[in-house]
Structures are given as structure tokens and as C-alpha cells.
LOTI-837811 format. One line per field, with one value per residue (C-alpha): residue number from 1; x, y, z. Coordinates in Angstrom, 1 decimal. Example, Ala and Ser with C-alpha at 12.3 -4.5 7.8 and 13.67 -1.06 7.14 Angstrom:
BEGIN
num <- 1;2;
px <- 12.3;13.7;
py <- -4.5;-1.1;
pz <- 7.8;7.1;
end
This chain:
BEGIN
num <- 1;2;3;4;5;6;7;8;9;10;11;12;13;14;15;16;17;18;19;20;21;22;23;24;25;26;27;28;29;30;31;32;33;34;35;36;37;38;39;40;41;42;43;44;45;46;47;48;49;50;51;52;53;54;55;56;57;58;59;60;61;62;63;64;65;66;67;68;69;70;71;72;73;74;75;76;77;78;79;80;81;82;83;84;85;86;87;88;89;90;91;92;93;94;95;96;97;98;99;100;101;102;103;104;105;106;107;108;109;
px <- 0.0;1.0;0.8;-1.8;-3.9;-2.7;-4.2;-7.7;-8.2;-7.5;-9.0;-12.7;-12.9;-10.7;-7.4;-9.6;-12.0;-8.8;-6.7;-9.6;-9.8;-8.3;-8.3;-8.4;-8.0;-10.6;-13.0;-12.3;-13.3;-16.5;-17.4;-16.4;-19.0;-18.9;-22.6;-25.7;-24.6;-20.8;-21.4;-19.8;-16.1;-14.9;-14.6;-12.8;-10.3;-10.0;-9.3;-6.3;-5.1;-4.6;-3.1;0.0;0.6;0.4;3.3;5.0;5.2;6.3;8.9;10.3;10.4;12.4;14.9;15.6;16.0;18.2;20.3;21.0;21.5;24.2;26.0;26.6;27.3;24.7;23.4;20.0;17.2;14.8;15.8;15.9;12.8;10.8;13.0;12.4;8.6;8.2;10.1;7.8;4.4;5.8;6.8;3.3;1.5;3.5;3.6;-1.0;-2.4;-3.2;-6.5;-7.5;-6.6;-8.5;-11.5;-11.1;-11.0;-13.9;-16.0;-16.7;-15.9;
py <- 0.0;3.8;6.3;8.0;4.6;4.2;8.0;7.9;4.3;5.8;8.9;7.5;4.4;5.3;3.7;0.7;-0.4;0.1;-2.6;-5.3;-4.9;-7.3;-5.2;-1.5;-0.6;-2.6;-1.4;2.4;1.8;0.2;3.3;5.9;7.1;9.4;11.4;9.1;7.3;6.4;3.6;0.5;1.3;-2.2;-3.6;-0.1;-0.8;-4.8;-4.1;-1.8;-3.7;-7.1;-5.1;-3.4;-7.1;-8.2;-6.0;-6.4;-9.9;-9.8;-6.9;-8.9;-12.2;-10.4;-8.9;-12.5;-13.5;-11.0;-11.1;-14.8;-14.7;-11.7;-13.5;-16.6;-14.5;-16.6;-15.4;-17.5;-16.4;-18.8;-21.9;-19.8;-18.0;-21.3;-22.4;-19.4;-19.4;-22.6;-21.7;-18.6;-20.4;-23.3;-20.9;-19.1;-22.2;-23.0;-19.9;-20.1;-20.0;-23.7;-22.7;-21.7;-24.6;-26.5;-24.4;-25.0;-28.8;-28.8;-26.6;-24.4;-21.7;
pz <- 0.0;-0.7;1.8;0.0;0.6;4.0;4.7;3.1;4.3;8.2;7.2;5.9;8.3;11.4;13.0;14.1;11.5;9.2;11.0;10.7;7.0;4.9;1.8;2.7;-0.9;-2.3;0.9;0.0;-4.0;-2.8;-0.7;-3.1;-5.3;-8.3;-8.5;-8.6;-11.8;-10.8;-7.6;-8.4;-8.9;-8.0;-11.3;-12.9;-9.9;-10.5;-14.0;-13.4;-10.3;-13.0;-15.6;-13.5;-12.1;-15.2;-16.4;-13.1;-13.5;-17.4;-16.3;-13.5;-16.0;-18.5;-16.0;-14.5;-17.8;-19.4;-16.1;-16.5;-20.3;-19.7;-16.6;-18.5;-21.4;-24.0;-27.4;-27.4;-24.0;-24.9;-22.6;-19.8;-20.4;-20.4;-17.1;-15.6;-16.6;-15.1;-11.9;-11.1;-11.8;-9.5;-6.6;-7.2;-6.4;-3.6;-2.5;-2.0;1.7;3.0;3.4;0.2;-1.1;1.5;0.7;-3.5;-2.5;-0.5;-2.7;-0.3;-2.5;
end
């Protein structure tokens, strides 16, 4: 979170109500309204929020991978890029809380 977020999330709901949130972003866009015909800004905010991770990921793939190709001094990134691919999805699922996965299994969700 910015400090921007961190101030109008304290600012609208208060030091106490802030801590408890689990998203104070997401809670903020869902109170905001623009007018009478601007209420539902959740999905405007979704949108952005998965395109800059999107970018985030695909910057931070190509960094790894020009890094590696430039240490060991190779002509060809491809290899790596699948390698390296691979490596992030697997650390990604790894890297999922216990319990969602509990809850996906047991169709609670």
C-alpha cells in the first residue's frame, strides 16, 4: 500500500476499523461514489489492479531473464525463459495459503 492509501483508508474508516480490514483498498473503491450514476467502482479498480501485475510480472520475467542470459554470457534467452517461466508459476503455487486450497478442495468456495 501507498501512503496515500494508507491515509484515506485511516482517514474514511478510522485507525480501528482500518486494521480489521483485509483489503483496505478494495473497501475504500466500494465506498467511493462518483454522483448518482458512478457507484460501483470495483470492477474499474480490478481491472487496473490485474493489468499493472500483469506488467509487473512480465517486467520482472524479463529482468531475470536478461540477467541470467548476460551472466553466462549466451546469445540465445529462450531456454531460460521457459526455465524461468516454469520456476515462477511453480513458486506461485506454492507460494497459495493452506487454506485456500483447502477451501477449493472442499467446494466451499
Amino acid at each position: 500500500m501507498t501512503l496515500t492509501d494508507v491515509i484515506s483508508t485511516i482517514l474514511l474508516f478510522g485507525p480501528e476499523l482500518t486494521e480489521n480490514l483485509s483489503s483496505p483498498t478494495l473497501e475504500v473503491i466500494r465506498y467511493t461514489r462518483l454522483g448518482s450514476f458512478l457507484e460501483n467502482l470495483d470492477p474499474l479498480l480490478l481491472v487496473f489492479w490485474i493489468n499493472s501485475m500483469f506488467l509487473k510480472v512480465s517486467l520482472f520475467l524479463y529482468v531475470a531473464v536478461s540477467s541470467v542470459t548476460h551472466t553466462f554470457g549466451l546469445k540465445d534467452h529462450k531456454p531460460f525463459t521457459y526455465a524461468t517461466a516454469t520456476f515462477m508459476v511453480h513458486y506461485l503455487i506454492k507460494r497459495i495459503p493452506l487454506h485456500i486450497l483447502y477451501l477449493t478442495n472442499n467446494s466451499i468456495i
